[in-house]
mmCIF file as Biopython writes it, N, C-alpha, C and O atoms, coordinates in Angstrom:
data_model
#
loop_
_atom_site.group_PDB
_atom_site.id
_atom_site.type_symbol
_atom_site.label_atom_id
_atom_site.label_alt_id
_atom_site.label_comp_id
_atom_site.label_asym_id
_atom_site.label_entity_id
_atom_site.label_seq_id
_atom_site.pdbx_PDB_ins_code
_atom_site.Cartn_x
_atom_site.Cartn_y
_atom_site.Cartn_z
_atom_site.occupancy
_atom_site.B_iso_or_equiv
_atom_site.auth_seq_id
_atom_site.auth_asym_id
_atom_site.pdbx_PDB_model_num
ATOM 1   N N  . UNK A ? 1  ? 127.142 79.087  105.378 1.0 0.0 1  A 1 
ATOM 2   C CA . UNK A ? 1  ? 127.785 80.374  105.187 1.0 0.0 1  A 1 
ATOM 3   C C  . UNK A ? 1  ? 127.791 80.771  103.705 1.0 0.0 1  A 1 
ATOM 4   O O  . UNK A ? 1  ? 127.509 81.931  103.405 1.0 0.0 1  A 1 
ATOM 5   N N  . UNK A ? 2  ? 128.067 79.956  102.856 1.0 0.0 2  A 1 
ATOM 6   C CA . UNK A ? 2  ? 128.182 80.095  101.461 1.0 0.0 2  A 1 
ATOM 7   C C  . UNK A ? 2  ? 126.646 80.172  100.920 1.0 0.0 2  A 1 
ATOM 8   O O  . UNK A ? 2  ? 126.542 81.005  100.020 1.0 0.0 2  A 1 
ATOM 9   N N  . UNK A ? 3  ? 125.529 79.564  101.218 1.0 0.0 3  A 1 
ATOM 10  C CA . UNK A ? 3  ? 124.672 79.744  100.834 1.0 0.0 3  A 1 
ATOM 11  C C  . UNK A ? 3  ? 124.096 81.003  101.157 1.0 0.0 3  A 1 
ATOM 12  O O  . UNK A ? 3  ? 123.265 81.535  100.421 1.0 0.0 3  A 1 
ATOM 13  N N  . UNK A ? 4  ? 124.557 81.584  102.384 1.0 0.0 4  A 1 
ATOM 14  C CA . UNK A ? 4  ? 123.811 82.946  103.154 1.0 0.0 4  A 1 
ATOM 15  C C  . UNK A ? 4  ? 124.458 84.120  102.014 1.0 0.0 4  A 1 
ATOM 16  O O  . UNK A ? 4  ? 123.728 85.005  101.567 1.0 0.0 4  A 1 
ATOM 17  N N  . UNK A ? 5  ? 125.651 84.019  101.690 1.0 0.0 5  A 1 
ATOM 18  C CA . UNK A ? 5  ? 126.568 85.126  101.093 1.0 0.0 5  A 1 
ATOM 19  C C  . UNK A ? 5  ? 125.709 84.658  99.159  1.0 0.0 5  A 1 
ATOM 20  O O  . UNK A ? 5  ? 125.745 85.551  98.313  1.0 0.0 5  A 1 
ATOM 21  N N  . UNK A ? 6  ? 125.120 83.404  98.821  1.0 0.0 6  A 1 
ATOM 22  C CA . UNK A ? 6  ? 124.956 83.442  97.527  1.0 0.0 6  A 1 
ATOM 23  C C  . UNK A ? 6  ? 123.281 83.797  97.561  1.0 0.0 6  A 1 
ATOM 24  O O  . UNK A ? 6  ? 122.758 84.145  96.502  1.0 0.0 6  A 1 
ATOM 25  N N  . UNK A ? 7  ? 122.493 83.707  98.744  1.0 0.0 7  A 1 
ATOM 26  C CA . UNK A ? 7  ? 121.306 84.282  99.219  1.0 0.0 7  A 1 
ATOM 27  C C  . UNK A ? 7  ? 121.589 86.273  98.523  1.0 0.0 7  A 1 
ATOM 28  O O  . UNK A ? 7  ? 121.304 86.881  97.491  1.0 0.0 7  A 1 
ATOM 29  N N  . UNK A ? 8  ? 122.094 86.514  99.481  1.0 0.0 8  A 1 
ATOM 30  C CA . UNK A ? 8  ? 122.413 87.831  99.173  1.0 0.0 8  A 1 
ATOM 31  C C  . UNK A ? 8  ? 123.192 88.140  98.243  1.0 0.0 8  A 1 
ATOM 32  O O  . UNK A ? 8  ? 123.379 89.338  98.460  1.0 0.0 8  A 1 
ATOM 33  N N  . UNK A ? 9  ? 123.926 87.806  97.123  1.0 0.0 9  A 1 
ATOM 34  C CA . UNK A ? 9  ? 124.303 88.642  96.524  1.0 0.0 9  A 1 
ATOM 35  C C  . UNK A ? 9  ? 123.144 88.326  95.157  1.0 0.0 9  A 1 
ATOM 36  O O  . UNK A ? 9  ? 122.795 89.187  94.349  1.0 0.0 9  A 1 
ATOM 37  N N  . UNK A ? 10 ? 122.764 87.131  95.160  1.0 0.0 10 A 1 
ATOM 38  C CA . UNK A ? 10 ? 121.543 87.061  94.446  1.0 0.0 10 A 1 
ATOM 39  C C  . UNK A ? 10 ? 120.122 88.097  95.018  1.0 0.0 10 A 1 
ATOM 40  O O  . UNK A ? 10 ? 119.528 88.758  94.167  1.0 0.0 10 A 1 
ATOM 41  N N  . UNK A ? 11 ? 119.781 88.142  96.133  1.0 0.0 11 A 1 
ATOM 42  C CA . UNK A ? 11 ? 119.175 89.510  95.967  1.0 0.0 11 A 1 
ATOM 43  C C  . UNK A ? 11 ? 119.130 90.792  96.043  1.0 0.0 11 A 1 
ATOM 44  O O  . UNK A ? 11 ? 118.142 91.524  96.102  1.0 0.0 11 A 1 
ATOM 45  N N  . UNK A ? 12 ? 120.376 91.081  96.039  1.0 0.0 12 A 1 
ATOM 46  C CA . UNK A ? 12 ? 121.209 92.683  95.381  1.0 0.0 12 A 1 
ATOM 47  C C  . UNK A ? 12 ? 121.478 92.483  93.879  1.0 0.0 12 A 1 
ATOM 48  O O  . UNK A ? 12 ? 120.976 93.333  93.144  1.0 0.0 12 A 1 
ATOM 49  N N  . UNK A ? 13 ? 122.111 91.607  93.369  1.0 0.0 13 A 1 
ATOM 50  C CA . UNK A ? 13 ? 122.138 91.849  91.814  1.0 0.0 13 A 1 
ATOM 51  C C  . UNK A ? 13 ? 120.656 91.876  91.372  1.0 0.0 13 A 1 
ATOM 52  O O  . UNK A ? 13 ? 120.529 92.740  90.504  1.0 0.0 13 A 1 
ATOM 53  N N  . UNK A ? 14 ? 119.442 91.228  91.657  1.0 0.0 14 A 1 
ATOM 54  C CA . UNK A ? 14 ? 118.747 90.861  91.154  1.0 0.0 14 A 1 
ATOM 55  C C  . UNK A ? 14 ? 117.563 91.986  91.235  1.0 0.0 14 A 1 
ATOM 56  O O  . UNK A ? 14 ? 116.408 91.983  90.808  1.0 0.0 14 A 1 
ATOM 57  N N  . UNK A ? 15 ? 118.320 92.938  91.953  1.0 0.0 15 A 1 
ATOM 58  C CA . UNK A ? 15 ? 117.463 94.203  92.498  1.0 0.0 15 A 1 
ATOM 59  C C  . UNK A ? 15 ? 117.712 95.648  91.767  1.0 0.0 15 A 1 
ATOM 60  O O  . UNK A ? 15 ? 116.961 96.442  91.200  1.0 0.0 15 A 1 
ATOM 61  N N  . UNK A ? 16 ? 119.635 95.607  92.146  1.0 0.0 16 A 1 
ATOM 62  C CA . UNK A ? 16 ? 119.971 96.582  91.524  1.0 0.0 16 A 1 
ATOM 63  C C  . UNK A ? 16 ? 119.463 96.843  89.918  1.0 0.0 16 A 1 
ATOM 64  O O  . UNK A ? 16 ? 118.734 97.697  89.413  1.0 0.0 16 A 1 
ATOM 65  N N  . UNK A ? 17 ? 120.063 95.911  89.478  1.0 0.0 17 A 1 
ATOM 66  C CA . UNK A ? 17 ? 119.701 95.952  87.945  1.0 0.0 17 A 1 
ATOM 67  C C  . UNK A ? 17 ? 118.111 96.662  87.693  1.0 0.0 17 A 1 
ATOM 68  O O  . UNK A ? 17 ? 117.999 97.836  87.338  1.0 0.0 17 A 1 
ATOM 69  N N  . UNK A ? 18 ? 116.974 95.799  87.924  1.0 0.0 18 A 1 
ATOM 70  C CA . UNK A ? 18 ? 115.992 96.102  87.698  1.0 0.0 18 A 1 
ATOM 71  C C  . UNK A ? 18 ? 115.654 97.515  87.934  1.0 0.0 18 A 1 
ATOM 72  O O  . UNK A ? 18 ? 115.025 98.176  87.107  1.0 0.0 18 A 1 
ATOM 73  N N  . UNK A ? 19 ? 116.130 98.049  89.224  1.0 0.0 19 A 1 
ATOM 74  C CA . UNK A ? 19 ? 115.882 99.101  89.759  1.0 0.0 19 A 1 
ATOM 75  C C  . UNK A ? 19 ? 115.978 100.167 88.854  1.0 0.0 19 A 1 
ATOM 76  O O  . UNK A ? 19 ? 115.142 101.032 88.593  1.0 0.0 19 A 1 
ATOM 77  N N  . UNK A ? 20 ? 117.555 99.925  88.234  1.0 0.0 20 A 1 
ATOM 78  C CA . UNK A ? 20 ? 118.395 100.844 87.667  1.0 0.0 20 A 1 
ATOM 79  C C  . UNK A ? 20 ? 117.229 101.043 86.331  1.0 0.0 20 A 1 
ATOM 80  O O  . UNK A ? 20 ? 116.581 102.082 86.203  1.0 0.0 20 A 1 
ATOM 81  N N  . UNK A ? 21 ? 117.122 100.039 85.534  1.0 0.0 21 A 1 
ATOM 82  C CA . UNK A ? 21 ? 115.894 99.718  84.245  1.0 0.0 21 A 1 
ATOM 83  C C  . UNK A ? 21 ? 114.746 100.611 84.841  1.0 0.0 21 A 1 
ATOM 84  O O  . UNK A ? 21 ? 114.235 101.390 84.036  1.0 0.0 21 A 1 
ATOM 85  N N  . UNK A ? 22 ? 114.298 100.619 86.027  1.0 0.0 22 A 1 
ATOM 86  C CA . UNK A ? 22 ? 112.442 101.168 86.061  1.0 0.0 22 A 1 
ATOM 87  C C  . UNK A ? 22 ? 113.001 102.492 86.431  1.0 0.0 22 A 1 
ATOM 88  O O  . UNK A ? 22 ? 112.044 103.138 86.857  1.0 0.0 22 A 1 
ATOM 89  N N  . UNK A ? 23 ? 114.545 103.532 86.501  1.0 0.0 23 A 1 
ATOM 90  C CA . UNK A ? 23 ? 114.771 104.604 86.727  1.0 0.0 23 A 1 
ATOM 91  C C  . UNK A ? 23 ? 114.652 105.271 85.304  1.0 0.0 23 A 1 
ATOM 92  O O  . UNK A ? 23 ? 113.903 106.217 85.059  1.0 0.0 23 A 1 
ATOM 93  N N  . UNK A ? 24 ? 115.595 104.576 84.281  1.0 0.0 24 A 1 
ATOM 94  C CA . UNK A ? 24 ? 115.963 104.665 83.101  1.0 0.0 24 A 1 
ATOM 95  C C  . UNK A ? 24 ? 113.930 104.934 82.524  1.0 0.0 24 A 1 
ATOM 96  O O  . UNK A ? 24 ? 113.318 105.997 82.420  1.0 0.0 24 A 1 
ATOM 97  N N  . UNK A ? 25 ? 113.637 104.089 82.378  1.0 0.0 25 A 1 
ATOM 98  C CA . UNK A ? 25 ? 112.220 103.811 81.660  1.0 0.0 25 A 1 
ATOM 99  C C  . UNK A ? 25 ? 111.477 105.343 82.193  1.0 0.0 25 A 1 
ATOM 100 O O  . UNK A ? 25 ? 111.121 106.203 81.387  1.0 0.0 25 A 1 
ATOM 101 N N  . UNK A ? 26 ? 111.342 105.469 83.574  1.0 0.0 26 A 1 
ATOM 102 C CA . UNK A ? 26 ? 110.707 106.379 84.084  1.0 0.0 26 A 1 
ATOM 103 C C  . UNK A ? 26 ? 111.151 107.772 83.307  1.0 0.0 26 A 1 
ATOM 104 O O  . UNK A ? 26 ? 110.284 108.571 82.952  1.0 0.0 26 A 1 
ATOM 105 N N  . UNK A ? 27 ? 112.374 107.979 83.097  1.0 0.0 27 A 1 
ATOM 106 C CA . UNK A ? 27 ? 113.334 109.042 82.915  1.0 0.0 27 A 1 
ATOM 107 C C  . UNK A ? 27 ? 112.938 109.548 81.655  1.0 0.0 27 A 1 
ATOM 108 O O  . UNK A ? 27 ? 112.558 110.674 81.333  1.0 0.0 27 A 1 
ATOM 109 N N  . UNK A ? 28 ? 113.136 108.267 80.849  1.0 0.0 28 A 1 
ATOM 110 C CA . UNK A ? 28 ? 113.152 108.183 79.372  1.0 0.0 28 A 1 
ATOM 111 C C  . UNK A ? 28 ? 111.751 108.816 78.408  1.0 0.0 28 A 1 
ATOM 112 O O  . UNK A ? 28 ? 111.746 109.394 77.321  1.0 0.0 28 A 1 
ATOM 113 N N  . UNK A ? 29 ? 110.444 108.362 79.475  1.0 0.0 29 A 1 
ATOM 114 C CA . UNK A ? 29 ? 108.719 108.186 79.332  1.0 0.0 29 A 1 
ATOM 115 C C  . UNK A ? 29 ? 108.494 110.072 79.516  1.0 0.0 29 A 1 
ATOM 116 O O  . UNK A ? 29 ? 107.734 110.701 78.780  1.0 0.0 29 A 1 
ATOM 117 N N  . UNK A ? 30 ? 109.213 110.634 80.486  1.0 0.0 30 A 1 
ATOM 118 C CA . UNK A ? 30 ? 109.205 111.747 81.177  1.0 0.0 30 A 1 
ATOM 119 C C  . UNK A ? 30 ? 109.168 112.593 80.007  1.0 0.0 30 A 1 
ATOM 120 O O  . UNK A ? 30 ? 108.259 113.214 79.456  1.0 0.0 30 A 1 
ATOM 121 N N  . UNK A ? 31 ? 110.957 112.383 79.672  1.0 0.0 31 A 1 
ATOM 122 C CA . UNK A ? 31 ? 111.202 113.245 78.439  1.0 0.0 31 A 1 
ATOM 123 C C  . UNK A ? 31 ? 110.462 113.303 76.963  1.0 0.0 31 A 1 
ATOM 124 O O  . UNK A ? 31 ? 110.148 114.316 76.338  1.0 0.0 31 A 1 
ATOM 125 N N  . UNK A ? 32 ? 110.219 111.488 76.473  1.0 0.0 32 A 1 
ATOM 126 C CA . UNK A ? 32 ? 108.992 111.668 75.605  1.0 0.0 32 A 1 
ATOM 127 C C  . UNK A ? 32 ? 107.972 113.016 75.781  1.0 0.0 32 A 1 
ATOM 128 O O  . UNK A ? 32 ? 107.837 114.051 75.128  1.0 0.0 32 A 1 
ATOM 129 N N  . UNK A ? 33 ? 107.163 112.333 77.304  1.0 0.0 33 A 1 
ATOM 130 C CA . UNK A ? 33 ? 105.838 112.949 77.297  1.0 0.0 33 A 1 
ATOM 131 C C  . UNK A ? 33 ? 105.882 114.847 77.507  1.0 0.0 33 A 1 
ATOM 132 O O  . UNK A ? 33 ? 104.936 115.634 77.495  1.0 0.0 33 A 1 
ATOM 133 N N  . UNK A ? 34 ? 107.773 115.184 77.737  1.0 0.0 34 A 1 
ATOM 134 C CA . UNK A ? 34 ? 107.931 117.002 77.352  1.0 0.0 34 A 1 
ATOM 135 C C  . UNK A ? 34 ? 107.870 116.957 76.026  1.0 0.0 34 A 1 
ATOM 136 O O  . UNK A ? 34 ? 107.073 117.757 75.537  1.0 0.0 34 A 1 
ATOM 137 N N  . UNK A ? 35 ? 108.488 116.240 75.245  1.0 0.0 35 A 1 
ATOM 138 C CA . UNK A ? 35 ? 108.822 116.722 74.094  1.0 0.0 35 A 1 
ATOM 139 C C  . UNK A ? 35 ? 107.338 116.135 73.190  1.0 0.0 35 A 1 
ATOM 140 O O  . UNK A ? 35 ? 107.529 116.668 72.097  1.0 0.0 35 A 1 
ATOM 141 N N  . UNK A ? 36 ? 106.353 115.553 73.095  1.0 0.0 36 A 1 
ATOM 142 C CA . UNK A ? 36 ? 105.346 115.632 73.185  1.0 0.0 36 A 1 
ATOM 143 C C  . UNK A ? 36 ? 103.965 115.024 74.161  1.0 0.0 36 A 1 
ATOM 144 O O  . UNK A ? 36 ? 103.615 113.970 74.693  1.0 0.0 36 A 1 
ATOM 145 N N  . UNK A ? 37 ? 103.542 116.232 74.019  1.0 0.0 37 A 1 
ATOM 146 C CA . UNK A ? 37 ? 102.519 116.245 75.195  1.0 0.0 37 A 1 
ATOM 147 C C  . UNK A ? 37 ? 101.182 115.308 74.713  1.0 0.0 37 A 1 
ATOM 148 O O  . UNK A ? 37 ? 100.420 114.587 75.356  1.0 0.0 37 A 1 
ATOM 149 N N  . UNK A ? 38 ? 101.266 115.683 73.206  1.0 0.0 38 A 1 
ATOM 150 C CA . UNK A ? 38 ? 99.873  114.633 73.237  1.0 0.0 38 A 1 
ATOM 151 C C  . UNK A ? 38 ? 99.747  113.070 73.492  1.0 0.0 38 A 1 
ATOM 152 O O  . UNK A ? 38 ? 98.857  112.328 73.908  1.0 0.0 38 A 1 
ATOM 153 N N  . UNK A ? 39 ? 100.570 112.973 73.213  1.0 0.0 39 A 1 
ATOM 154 C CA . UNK A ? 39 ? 101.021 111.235 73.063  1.0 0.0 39 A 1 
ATOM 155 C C  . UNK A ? 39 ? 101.248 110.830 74.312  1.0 0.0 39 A 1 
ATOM 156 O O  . UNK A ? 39 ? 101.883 109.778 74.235  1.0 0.0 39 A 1 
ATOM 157 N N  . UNK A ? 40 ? 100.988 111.229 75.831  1.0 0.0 40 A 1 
ATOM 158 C CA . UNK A ? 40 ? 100.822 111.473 76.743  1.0 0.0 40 A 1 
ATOM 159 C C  . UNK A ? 40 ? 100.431 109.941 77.456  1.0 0.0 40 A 1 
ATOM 160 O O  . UNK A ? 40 ? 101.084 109.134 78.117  1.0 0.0 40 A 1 
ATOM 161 N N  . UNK A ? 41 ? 99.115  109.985 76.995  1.0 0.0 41 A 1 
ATOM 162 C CA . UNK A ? 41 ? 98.301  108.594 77.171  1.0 0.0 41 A 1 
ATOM 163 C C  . UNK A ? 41 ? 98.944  107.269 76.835  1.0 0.0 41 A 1 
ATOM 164 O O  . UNK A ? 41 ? 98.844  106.309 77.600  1.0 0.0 41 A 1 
ATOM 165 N N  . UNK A ? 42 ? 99.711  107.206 75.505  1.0 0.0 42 A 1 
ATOM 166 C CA . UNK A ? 42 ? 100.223 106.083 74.794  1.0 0.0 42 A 1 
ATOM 167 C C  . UNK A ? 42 ? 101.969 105.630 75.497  1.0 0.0 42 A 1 
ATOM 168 O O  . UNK A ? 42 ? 102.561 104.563 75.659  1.0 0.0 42 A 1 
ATOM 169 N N  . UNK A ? 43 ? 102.370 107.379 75.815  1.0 0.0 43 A 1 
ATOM 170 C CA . UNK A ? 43 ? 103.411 106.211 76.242  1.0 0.0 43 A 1 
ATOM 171 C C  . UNK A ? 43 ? 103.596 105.946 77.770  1.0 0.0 43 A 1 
ATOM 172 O O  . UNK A ? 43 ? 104.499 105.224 78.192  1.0 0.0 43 A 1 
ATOM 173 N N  . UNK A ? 44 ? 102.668 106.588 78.593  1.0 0.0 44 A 1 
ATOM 174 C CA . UNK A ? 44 ? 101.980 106.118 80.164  1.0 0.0 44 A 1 
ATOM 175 C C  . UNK A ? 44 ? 101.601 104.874 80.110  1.0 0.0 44 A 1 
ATOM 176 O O  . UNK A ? 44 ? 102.018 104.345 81.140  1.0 0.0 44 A 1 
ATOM 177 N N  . UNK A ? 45 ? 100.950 104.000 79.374  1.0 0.0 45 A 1 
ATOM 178 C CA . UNK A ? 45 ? 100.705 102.841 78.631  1.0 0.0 45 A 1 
ATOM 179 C C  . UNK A ? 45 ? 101.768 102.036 78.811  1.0 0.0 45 A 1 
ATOM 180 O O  . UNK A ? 45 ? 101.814 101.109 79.620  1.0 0.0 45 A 1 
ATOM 181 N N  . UNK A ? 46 ? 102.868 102.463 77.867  1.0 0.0 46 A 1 
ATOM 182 C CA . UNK A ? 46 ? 103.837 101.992 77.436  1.0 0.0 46 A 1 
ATOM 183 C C  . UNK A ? 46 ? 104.400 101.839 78.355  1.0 0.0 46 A 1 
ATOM 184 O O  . UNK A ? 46 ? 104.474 100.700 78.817  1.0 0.0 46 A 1 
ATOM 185 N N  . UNK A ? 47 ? 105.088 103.030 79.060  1.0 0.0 47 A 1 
ATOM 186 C CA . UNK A ? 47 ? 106.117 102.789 80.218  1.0 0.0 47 A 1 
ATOM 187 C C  . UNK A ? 47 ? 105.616 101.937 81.382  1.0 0.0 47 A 1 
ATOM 188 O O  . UNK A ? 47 ? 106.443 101.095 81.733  1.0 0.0 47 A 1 
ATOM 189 N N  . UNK A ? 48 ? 104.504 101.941 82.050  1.0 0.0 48 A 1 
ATOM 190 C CA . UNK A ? 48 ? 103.895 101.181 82.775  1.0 0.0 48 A 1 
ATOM 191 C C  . UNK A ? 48 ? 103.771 99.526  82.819  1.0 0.0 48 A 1 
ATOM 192 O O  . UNK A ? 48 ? 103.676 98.852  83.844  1.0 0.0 48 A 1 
ATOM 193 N N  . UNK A ? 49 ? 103.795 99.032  81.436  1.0 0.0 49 A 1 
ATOM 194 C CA . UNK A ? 49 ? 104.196 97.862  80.481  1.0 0.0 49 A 1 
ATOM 195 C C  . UNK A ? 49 ? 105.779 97.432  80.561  1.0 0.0 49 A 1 
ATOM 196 O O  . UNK A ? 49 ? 106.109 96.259  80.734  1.0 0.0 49 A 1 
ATOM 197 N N  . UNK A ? 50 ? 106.534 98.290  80.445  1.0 0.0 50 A 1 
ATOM 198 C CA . UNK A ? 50 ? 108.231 97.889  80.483  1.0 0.0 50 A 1 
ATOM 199 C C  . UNK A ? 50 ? 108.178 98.251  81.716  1.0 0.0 50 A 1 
ATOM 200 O O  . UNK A ? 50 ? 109.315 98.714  81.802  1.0 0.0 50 A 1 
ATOM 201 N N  . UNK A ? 51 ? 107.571 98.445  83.092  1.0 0.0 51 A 1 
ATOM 202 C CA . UNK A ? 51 ? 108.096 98.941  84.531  1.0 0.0 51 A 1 
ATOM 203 C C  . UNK A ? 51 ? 107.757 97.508  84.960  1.0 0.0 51 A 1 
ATOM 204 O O  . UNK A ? 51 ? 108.624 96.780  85.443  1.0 0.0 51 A 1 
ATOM 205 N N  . UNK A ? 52 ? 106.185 97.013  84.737  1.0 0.0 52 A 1 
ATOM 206 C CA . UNK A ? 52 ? 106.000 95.539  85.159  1.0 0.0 52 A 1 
ATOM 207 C C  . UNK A ? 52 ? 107.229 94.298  84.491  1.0 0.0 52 A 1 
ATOM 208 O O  . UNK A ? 52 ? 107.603 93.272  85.059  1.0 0.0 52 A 1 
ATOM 209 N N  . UNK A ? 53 ? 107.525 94.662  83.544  1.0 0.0 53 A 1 
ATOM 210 C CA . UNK A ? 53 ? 108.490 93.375  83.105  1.0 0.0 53 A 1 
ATOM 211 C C  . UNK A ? 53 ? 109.558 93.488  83.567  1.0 0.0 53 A 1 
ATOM 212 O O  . UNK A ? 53 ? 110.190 92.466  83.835  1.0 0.0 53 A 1 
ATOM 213 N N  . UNK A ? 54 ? 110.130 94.815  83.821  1.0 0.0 54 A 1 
ATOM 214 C CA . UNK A ? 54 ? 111.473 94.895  84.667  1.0 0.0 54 A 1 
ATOM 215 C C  . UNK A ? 54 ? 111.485 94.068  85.856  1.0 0.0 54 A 1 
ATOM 216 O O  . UNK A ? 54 ? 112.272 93.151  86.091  1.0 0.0 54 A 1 
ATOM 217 N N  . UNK A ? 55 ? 110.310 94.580  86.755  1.0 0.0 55 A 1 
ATOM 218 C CA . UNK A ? 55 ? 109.678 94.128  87.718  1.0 0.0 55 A 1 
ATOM 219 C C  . UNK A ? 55 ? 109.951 92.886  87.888  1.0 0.0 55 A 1 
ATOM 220 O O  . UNK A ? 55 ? 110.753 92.513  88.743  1.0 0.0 55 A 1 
ATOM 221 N N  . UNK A ? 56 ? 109.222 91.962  86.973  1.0 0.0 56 A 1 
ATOM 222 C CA . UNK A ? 56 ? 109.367 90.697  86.864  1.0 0.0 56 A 1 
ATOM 223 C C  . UNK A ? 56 ? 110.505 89.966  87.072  1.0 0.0 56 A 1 
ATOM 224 O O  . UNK A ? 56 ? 110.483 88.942  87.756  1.0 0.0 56 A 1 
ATOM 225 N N  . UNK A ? 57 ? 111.878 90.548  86.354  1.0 0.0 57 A 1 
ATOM 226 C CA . UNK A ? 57 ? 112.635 90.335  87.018  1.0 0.0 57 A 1 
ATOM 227 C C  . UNK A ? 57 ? 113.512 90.290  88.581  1.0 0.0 57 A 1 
ATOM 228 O O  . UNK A ? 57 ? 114.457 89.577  88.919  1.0 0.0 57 A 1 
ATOM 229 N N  . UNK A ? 58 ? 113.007 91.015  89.094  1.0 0.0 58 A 1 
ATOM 230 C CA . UNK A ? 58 ? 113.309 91.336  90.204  1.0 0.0 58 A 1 
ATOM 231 C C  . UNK A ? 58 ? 112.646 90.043  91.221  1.0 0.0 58 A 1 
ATOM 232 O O  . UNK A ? 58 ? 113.067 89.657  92.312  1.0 0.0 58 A 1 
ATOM 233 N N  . UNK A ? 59 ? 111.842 89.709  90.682  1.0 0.0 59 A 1 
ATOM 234 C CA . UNK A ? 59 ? 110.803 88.799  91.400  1.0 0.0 59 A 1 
ATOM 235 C C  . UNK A ? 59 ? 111.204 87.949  90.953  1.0 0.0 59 A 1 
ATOM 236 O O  . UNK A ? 59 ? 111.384 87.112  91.838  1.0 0.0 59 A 1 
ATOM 237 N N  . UNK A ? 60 ? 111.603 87.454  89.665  1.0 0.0 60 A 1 
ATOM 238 C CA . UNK A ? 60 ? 112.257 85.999  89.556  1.0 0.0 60 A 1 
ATOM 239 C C  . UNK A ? 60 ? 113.653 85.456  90.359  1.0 0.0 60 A 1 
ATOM 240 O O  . UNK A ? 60 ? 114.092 84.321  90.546  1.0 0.0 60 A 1 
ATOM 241 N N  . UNK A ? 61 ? 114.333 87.330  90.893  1.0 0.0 61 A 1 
ATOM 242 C CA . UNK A ? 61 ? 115.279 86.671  91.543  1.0 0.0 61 A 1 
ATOM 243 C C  . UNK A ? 61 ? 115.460 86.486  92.700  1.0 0.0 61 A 1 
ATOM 244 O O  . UNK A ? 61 ? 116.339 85.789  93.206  1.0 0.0 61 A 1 
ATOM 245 N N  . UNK A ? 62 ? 114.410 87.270  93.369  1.0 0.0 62 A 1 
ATOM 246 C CA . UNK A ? 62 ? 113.316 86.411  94.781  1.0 0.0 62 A 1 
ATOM 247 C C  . UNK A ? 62 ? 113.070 85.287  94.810  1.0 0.0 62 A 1 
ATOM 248 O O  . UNK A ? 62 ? 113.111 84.613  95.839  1.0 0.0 62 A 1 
ATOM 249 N N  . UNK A ? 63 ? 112.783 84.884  93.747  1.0 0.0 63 A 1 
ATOM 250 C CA . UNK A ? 63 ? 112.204 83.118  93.780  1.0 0.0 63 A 1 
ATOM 251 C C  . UNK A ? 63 ? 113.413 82.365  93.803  1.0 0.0 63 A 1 
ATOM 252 O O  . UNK A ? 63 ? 113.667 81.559  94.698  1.0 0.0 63 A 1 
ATOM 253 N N  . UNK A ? 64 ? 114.500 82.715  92.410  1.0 0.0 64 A 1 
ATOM 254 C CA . UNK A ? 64 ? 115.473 81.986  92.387  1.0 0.0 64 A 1 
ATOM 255 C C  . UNK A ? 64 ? 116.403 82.107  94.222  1.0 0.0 64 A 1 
ATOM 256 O O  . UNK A ? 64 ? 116.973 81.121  94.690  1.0 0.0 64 A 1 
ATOM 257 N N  . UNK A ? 65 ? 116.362 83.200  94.819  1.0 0.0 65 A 1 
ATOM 258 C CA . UNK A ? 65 ? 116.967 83.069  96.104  1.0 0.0 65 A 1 
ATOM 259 C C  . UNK A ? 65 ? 116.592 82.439  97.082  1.0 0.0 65 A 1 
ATOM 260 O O  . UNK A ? 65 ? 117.322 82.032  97.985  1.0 0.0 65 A 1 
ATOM 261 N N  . UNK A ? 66 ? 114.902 82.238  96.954  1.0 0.0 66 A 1 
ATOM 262 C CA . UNK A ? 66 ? 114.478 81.518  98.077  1.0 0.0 66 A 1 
ATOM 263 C C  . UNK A ? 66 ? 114.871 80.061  97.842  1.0 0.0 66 A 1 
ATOM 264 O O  . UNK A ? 66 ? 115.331 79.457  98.810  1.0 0.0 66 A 1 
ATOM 265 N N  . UNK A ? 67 ? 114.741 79.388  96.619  1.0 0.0 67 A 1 
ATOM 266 C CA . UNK A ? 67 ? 114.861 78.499  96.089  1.0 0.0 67 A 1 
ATOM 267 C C  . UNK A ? 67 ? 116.743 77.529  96.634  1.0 0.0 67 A 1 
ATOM 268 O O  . UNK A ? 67 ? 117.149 76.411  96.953  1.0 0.0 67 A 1 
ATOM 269 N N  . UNK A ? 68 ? 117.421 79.351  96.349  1.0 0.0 68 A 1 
ATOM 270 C CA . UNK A ? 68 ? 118.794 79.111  97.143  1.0 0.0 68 A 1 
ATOM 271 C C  . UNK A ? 68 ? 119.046 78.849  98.583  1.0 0.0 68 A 1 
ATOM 272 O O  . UNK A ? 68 ? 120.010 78.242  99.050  1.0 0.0 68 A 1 
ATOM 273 N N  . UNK A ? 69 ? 118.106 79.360  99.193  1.0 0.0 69 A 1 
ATOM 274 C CA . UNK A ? 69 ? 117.740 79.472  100.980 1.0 0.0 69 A 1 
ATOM 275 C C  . UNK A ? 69 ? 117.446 78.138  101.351 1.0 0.0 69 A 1 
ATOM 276 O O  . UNK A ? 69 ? 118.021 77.430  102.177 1.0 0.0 69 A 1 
ATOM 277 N N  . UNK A ? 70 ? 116.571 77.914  100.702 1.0 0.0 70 A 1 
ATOM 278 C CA . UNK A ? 70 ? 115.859 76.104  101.675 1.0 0.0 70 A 1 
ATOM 279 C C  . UNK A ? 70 ? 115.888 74.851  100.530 1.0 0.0 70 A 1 
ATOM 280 O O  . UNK A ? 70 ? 115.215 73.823  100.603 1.0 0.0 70 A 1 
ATOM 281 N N  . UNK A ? 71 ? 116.895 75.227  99.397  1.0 0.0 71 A 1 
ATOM 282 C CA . UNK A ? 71 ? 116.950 73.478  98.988  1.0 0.0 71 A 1 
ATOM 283 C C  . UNK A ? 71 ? 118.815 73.261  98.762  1.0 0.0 71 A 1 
ATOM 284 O O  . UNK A ? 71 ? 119.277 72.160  98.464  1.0 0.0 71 A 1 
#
């Protein structure tokens, strides 16, 4: 029972957060690329770069949960 409830709240924290980060990044890249348009390319680049590492997290806390599930 305790492991099922530390299953899940490890993959809701480990989700939310990230989520919240690749909204922010997206948001943030948006307004750059109004306020200039040329630089367009560089920070599509960029943001795409901080969306995978957010990412990453999210996936480490997949692992760390499964890890919680079967040992």
């Amino acid at each position: 029972m305790i492991k099922t409830i530390m299953v899940g709240l490890t993959i809701v924290l480990g989700s939310i957060f990230p989520a919240l980060t690749i909204g922010k990044i997206g948001a943030q890249a948006m307004e750059s690329i109004g306020r200039n348009p040329e630089a367009e390319s560089g920070i599509r680049t960029t943001m795409i770069l901080a969306i995978a590492f957010a990412e990453a997290i999210a996936i480490y806390a997949l692992v760390v949960a499964l890890i919680i599930k079967f040992v």
